[in-house]
C-alpha positions in Angstrom: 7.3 143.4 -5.2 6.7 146.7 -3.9 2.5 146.3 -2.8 3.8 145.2 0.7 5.8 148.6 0.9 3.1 151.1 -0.9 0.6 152.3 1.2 -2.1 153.0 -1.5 -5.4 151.0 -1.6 -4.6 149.0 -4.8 -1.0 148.2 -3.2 -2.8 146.5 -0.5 -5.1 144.6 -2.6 -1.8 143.2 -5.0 -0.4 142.3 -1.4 -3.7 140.0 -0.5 -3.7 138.4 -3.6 0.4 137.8 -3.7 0.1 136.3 -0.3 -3.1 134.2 -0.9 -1.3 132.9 -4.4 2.0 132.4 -2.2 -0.2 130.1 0.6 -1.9 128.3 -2.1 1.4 127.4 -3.6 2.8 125.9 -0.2 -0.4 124.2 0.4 -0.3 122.3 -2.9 3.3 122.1 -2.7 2.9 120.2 0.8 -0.2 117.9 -0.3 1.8 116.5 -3.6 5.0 115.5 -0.6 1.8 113.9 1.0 0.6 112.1 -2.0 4.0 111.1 -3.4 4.6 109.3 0.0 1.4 107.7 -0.3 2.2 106.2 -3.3 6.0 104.8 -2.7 4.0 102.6 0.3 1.7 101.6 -2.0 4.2 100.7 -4.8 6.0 99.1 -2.6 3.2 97.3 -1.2 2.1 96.2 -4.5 5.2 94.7 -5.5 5.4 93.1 -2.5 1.7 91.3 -3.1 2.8 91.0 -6.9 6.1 89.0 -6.0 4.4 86.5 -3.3 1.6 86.1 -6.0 4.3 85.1 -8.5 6.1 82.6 -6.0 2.8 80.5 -5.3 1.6 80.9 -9.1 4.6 79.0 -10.4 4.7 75.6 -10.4 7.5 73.4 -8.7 10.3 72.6 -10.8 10.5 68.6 -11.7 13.8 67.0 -10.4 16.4 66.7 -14.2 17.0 63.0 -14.9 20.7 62.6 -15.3 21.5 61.9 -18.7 24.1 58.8 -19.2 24.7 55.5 -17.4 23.3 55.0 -13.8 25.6 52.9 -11.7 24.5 50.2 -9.4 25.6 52.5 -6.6 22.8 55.4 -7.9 20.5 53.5 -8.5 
């Protein structure tokens, strides 16, 4: 915590490294929001696809026959 205040050569080098390890972290922190927003499109996409798939995959329900007596006037 103190490199950035010390003046000596080995304070400096901490500093470089701190900062370089503090920018990697943002970087990678950034690219996974970037990924994780890839993939909620492409979940969504897929279940999208997945559900339109399953609506022409299934077969047409046959009309149920009444059960009993038909009158004349169903027939």
């Amino acid at each position: 915590m103190l490199s950035p205040v010390l003046k000596s050569k080995r304070a400096v080098q901490m500093n470089i490294v701190m900062r370089a390890f503090v920018k990697l972290r943002e970087l990678l922190a950034h690219r996974l929001e970037q990924v994780e927003s890839t993939l909620k499109l492409h979940d969504h996409a897929v279940a999208t696809v997945y559900q339109v798939q399953k609506l022409q995959a299934a077969p047409p329900e046959p009309p149920q026959r009444r059960i009993g007596f038909r009158t004349t006037e169903e027939q």
